[in-house]
C-alpha positions in Angstrom: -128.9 16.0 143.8 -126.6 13.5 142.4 -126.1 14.7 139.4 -125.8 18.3 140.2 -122.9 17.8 142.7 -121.0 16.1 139.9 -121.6 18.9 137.2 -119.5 21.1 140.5 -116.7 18.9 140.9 -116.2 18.6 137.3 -116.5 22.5 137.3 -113.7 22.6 139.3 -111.3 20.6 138.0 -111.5 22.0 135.1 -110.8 25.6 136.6 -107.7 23.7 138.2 -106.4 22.4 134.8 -106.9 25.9 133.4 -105.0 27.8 135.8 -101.8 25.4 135.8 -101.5 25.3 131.7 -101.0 29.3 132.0 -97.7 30.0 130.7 -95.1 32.6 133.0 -92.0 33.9 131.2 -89.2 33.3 133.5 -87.2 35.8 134.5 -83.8 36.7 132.9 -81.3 35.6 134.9 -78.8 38.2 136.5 -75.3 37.5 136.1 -72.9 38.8 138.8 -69.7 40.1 137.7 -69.7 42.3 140.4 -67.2 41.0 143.1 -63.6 40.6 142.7 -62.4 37.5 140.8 -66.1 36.8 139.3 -66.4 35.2 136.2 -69.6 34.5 134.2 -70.4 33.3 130.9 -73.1 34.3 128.0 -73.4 32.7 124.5 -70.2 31.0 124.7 -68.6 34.5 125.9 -66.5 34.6 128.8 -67.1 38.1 131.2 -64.2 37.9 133.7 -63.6 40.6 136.0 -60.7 42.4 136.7 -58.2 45.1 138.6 -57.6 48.1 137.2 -55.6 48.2 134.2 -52.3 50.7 134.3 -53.2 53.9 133.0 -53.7 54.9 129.5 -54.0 50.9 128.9 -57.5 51.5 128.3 -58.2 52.6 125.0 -61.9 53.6 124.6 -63.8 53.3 121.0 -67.5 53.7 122.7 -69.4 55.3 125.5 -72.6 56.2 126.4 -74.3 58.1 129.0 -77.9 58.6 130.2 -80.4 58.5 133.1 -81.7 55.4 134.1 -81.4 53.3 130.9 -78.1 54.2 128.3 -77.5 52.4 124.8 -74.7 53.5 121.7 -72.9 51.9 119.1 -69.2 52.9 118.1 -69.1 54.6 114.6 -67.4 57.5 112.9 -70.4 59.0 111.5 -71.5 62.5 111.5 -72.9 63.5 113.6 -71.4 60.9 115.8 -73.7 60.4 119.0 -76.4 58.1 117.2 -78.3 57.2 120.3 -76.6 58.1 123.8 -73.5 58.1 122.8 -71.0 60.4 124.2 -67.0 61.3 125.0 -64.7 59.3 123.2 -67.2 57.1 120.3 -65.0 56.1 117.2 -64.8 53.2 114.5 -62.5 50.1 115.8 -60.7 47.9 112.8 -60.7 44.3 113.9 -57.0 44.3 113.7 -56.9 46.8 116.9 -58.9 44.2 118.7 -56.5 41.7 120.9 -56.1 37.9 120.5 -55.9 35.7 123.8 -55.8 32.3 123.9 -57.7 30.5 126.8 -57.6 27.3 127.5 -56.9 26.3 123.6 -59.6 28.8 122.3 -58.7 32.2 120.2 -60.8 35.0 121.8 -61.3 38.6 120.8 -60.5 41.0 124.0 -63.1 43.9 124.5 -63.0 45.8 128.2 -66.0 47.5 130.1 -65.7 50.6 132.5 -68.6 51.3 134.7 -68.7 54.8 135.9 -71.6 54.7 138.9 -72.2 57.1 141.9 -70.7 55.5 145.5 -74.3 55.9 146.3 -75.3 53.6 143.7 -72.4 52.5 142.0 -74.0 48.9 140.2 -75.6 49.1 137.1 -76.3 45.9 134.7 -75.2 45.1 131.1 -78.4 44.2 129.3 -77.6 43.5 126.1 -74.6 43.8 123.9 -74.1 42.9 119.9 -71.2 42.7 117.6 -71.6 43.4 114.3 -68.5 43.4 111.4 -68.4 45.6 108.1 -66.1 47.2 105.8 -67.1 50.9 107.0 -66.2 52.6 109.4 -69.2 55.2 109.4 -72.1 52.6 109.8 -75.4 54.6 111.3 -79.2 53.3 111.5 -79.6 50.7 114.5 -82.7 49.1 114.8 -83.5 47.7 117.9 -86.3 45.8 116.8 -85.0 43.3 114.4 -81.6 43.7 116.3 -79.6 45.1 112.7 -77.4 48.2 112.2 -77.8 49.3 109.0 -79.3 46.0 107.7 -76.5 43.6 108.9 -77.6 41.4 111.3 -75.4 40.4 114.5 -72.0 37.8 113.7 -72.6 37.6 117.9 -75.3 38.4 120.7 -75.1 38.2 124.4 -78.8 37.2 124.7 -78.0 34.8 121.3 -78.4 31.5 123.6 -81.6 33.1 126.1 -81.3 36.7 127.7 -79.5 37.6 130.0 -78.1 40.4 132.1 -74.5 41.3 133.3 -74.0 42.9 136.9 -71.3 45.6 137.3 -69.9 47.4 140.1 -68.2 50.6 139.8 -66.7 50.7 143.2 -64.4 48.0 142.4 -62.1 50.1 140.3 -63.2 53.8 140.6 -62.6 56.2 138.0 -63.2 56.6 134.2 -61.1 53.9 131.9 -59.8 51.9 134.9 -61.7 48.8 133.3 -64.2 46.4 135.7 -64.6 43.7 133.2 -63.0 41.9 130.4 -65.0 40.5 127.9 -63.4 37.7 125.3 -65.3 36.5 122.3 -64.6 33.4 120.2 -62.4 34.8 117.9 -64.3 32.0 115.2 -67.0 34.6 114.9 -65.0 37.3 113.6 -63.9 36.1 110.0 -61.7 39.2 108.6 -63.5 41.7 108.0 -61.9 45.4 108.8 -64.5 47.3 111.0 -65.8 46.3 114.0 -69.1 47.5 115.6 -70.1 47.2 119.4 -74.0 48.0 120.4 -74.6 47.8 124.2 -77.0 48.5 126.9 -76.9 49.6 130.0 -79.7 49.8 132.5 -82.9 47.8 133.0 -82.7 45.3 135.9 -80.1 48.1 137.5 -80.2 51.3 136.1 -78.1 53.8 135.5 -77.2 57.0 137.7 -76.4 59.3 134.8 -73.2 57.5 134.8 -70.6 57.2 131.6 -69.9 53.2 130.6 -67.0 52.7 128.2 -66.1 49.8 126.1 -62.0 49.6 125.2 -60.0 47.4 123.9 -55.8 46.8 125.8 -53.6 48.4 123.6 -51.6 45.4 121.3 -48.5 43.9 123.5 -44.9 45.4 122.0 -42.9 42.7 120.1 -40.9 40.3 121.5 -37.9 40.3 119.8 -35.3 42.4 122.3 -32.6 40.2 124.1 -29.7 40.9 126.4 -26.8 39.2 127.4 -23.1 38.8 128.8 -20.6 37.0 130.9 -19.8 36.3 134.5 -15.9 35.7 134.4 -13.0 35.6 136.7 -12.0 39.0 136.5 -7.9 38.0 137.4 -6.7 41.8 137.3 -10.0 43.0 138.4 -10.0 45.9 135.8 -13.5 45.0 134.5 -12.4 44.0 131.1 -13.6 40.7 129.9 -10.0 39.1 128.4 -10.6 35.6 128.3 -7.7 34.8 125.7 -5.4 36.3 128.3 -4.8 39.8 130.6 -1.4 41.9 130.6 -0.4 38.8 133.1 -1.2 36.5 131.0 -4.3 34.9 132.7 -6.8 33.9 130.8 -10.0 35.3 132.5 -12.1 32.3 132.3 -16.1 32.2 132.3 -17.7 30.7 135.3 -20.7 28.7 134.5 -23.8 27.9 137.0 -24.7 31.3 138.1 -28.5 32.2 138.1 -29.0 35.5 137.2 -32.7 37.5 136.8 -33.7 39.7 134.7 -36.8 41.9 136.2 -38.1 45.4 135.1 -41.4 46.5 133.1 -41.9 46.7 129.4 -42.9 49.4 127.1 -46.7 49.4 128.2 -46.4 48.9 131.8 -46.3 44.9 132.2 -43.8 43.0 134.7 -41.4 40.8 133.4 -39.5 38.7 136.1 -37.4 35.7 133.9 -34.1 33.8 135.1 -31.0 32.1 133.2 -28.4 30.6 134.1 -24.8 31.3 132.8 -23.4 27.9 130.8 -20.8 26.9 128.0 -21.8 28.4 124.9 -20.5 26.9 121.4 -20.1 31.0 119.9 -19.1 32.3 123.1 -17.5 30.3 125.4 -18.0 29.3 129.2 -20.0 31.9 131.7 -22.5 33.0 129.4 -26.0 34.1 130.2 -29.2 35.8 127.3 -32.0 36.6 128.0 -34.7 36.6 124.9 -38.0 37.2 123.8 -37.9 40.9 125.7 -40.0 43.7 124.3 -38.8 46.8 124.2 -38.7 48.4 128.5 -36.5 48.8 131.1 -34.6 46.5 132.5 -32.6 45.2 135.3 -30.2 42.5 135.8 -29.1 41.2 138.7 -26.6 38.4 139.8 -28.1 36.1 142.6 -25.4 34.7 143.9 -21.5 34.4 143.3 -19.9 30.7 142.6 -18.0 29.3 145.3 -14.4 30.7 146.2 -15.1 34.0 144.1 -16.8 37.4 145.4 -18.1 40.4 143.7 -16.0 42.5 141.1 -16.6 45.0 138.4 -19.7 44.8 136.7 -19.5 46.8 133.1 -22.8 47.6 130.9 -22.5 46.9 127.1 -22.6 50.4 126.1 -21.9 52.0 129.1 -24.3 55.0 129.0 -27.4 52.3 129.3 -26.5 51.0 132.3 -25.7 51.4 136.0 -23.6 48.8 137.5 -24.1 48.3 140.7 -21.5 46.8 143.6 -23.5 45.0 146.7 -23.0 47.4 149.7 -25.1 47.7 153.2 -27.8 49.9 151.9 -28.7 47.3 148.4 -26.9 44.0 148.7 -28.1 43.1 144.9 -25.1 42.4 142.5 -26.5 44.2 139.4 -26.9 46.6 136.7 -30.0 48.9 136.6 -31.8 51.1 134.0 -30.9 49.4 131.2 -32.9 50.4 128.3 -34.7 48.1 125.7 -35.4 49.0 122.3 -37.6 47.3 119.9 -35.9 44.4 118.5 -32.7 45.5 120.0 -29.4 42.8 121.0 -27.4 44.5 124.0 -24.1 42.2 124.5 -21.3 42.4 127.1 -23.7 43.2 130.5 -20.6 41.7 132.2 -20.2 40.8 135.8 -16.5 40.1 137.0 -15.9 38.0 140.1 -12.5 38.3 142.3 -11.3 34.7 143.4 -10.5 34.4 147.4 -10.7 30.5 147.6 -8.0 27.9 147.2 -10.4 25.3 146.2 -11.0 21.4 146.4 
């Protein structure tokens, strides 16, 4: 009897042992991206969400569009819709592709745009690949070794364990608003000219019969604009900057320590809010004010305050069709001059603003 409860006990144990040495794949984690201001990472990627971009700031290369689960590759050749590719689905050259710098780091700028019923308006990035060539017309993904046309991945989003990315369309509703940004170490690039983008949609969350998009932000307009000029004691108060003397013989003198800012929007729809103050100048003189570093946009300058003992004159614009000075009055008490138009590279001089003196000083 002994002996036969023993050959049980040892039975069960070993049932026990047997049962707890099975192996159960874990689950791939979801990552949420799918609440304003949420930022994730994946394989050294960063996924940041983000507000709409302005319009026509999204400039798609890719997107795809299915039932449930929806997968494409950007590529210019014919026919182009390889897998479920559809719309706009084009080569991209790596030099289209914007550098940002975070945090030290060189990163490669790609957006997503999730295009989800209201009903069901989350869907989930599974898996996304870049690969680098020097065509343009690259065809032949193979999903099970992970290579188009034989060249393997230079980066994978499941590259350090898989993953998935939550979206959520609702956030910025419409096609080519943008929900996401995604930057990539630009380390991974090297230089070659063609850029390919394979991703996934679908899975964990699947698709409505939705369109996704991949973009890429249009490159920033060069900085190389400036404008500048004078606020002076305008002693006749004929706005005509005469610093080496009027018809009176005054010499209309610069006044220094005025702040002045510069606000407006560039060529592609960015704010640009900057201040100087006006200052002895060893070219110009006293009372002068620049503003550099401008791409090309529209412009306005205005005059915060005027110095002590002196109130408002006549302000003048350079070239005085690109311009529109404007006195302070009850309905805009701003000192300034508006629509002033940037070109690339351009140098507008003489935005002048005179000042009238009503103090006696000390």
């Amino acid at each position: 009897m002994t002996t036969l409860r023993s050959a049980t006990r040892r039975r069960v144990k070993l049932g026990v042992q047997s049962l707890e040495a099975r192996d159960v794949p874990a689950a791939a984690p979801v990552l949420d991206l799918g609440f304003t201001g949420a930022q994730v990472t994946a394989n050294s990627a960063r996924f940041q969400q983000t507000s709409a971009v302005p319009v026509g700031q999204f400039l798609t290369f890719l997107q795809v569009q299915a039932a449930n689960v929806e997968e494409g590759y950007n590529t210019d050749a014919s026919p182009p819709y390889q897998l479920n590719q559809t719309g706009t689905t084009h080569s991209l050259k790596l030099v289209d592709v914007p550098i940002v710098n975070i945090g030290g780091t060189d990163y490669r700028q790609f957006m997503v745009d999730v295009n989800e019923t209201t009903k069901n308006p989350q869907v989930t990035l599974e898996e996304m690949r870049i690969y680098v060539a020097e065509a343009g017309n690259l065809t032949g993904y193979n999903a099970k070794n992970r290579t188009l046309s034989g060249n393997g991945p230079i980066w994978d989003m499941d590259g350090a364990g898989n993953v998935s990315v939550k979206l959520n369309a609702q956030l910025n509703a419409g096609t080519g608003m943008g929900d996401a940004f995604v930057y990539i170490p630009s380390a991974f690039f090297g230089t070659s000219t063609y850029v390919y983008v394979y991703s996934k949609f679908g899975g964990k969350i699947k698709s409505d019969n939705g369109a996704e998009s991949i973009g890429v932000m249009p490159p920033p307009p060069p900085t190389t604009g400036s404008i500048s000029g004078f606020v002076y004691f305008d002693a006749d108060n004929d706005g005509v900057r005469e610093p080496n003397g009027n018809q009176d013989l005054v010499n209309e003198v610069g006044l220094n320590g005025v702040v002045m800012h510069l606000t407006g929007f560039d060529s592609v729809g960015n704010p640009v809010s900057l201040f100087a103050t006006t200052a002895f100048n060893m070219s110009f003189g006293d009372g002068y004010y620049q503003f550099t570093g401008l791409a090309p946009g529209t412009y306005t300058i205005i005059k915060t305050a005027d110095p002590q003992d002196f109130i408002s004159g006549i302000n003048t614009a350079g070239i005085p069709t690109n311009g529109s000075p404007h006195e302070p009055d009850l309905s805009d008490p701003n000192d300034s001059i508006t629509n002033i138009s940037l070109g690339t590279g351009a140098g507008l001089v003489e935005y002048n603003f005179g000042e009238l003196f009503v103090g006696g000083g000390g």
